[in-house]
C-alpha positions as CSV (number, residue, x, y, z in Angstrom):
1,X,-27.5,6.2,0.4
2,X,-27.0,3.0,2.6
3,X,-22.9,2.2,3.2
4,X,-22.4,0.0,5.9
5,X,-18.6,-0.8,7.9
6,X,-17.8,-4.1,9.0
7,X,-15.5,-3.5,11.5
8,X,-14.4,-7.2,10.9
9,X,-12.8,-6.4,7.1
10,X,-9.3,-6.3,7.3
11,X,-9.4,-3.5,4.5
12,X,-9.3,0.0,6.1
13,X,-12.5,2.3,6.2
14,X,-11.8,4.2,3.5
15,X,-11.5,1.6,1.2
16,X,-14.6,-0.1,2.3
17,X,-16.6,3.5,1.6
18,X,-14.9,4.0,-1.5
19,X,-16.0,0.1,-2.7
20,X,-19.1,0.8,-1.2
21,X,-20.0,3.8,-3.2
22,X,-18.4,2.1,-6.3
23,X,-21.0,-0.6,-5.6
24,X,-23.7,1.9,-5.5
25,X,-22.9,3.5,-8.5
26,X,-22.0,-0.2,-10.3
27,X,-25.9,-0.9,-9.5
28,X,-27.0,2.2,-10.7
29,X,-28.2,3.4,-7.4
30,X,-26.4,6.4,-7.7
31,X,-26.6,8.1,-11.2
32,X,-24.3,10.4,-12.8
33,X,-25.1,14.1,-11.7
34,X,-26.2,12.2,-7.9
35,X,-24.7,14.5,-5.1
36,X,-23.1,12.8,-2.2
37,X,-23.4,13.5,1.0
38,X,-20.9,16.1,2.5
39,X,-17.6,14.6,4.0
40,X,-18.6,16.1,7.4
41,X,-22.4,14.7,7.3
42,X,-21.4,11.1,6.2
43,X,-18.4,11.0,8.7
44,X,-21.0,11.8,11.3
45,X,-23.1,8.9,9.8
46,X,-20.9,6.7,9.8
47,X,-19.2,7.6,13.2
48,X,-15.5,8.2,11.2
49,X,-13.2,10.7,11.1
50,X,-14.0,13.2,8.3
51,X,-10.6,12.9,6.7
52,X,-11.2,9.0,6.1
53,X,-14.4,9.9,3.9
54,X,-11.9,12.3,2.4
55,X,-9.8,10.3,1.2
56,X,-12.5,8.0,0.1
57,X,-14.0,10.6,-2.0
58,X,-10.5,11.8,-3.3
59,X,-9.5,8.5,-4.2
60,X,-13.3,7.7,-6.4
61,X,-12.6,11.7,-7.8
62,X,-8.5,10.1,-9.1
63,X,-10.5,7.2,-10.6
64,X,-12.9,9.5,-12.5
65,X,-16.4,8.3,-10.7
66,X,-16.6,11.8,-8.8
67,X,-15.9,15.1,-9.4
68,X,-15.3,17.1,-5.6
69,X,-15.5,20.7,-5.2
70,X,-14.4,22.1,-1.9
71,X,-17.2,23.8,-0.4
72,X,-20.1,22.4,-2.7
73,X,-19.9,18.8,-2.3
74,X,-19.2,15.4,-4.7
75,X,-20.8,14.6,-7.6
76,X,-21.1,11.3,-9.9
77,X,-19.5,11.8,-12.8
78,X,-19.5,8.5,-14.6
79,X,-20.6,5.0,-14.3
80,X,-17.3,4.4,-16.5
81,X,-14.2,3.6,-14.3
82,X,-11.2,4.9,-16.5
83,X,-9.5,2.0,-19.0
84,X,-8.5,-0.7,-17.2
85,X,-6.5,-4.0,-18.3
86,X,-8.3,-7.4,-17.9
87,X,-5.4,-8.6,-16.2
88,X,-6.0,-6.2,-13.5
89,X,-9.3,-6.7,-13.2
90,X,-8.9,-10.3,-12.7
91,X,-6.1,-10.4,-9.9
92,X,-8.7,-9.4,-7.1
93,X,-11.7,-12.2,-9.0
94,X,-8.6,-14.7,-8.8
95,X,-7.4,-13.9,-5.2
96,X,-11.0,-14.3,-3.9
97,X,-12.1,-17.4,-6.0
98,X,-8.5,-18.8,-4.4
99,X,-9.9,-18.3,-0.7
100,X,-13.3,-19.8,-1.8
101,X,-11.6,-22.9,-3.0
102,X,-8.8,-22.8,0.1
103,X,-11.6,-22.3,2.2
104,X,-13.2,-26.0,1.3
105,X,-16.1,-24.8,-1.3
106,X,-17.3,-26.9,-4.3
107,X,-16.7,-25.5,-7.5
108,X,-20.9,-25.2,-7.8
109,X,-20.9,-23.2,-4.8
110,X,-17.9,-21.0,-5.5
111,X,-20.2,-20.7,-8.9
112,X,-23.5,-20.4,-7.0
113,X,-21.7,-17.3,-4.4
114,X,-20.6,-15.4,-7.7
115,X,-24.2,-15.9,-9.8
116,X,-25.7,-14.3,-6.5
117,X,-22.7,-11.4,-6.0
118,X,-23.2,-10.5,-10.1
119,X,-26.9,-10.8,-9.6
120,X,-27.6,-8.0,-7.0
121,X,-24.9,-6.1,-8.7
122,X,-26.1,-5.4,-12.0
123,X,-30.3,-5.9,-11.1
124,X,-30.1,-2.1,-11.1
125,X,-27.6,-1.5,-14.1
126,X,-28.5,-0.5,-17.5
């Protein structure tokens, strides 16, 4: 299981594990019924503090991707996040199409950056 930090993001490493695994998961590189590595093992990994994979792995168990059991590790429970509304899904899309367009890009190149994101996300997906 490859999860990268970018000590660059502005979002804590918590969230950037838990989107990572999410991404994983989205790509169907980790299956339902895949066991994660222990907290303690991917802290070490990662060179974190065990309680930030904690909370990364409590906060995909809330959302229904993981089931955790103290003592005998996390497991994928669904590929399904629970019901979400459209509208929520699309704050984040609209917030980052926003900085593509602040940032100066063409509307084919804000299209060309999402084809390619989508793309590698759902080449492993069912």
């Amino acid at each position: 299981m490859l999860i990268t930090i970018d000590t660059e993001d502005r979002r804590p490493i918590y969230r950037q594990v838990a989107d990572e695994i999410k991404a994983l998961i989205a790509r169907g590189e980790l299956a339902e019924g895949a066991t994660l590595p222990p907290v303690r093992q991917l802290a070490a990994d990662l060179g974190v503090n065990l309680n930030t994979i904690a909370t990364a792995y409590r906060e995909l168990q809330s959302e229904g991707l993981l089931a955790v059991k103290h003592g005998s590790g996390a497991v994928v429970t669904s590929r399904q996040t629970r019901a979400i509304d459209q509208e929520d899904l699309r704050k984040p899309l609209r917030a980052a199409l926003t900085q593509m367009a602040l940032a100066g890009l063409r509307r084919a190149e804000i299209l060309s950056i999402v084809t390619d994101e989508l793309r590698g996300l759902l080449k492993g997906a069912k």
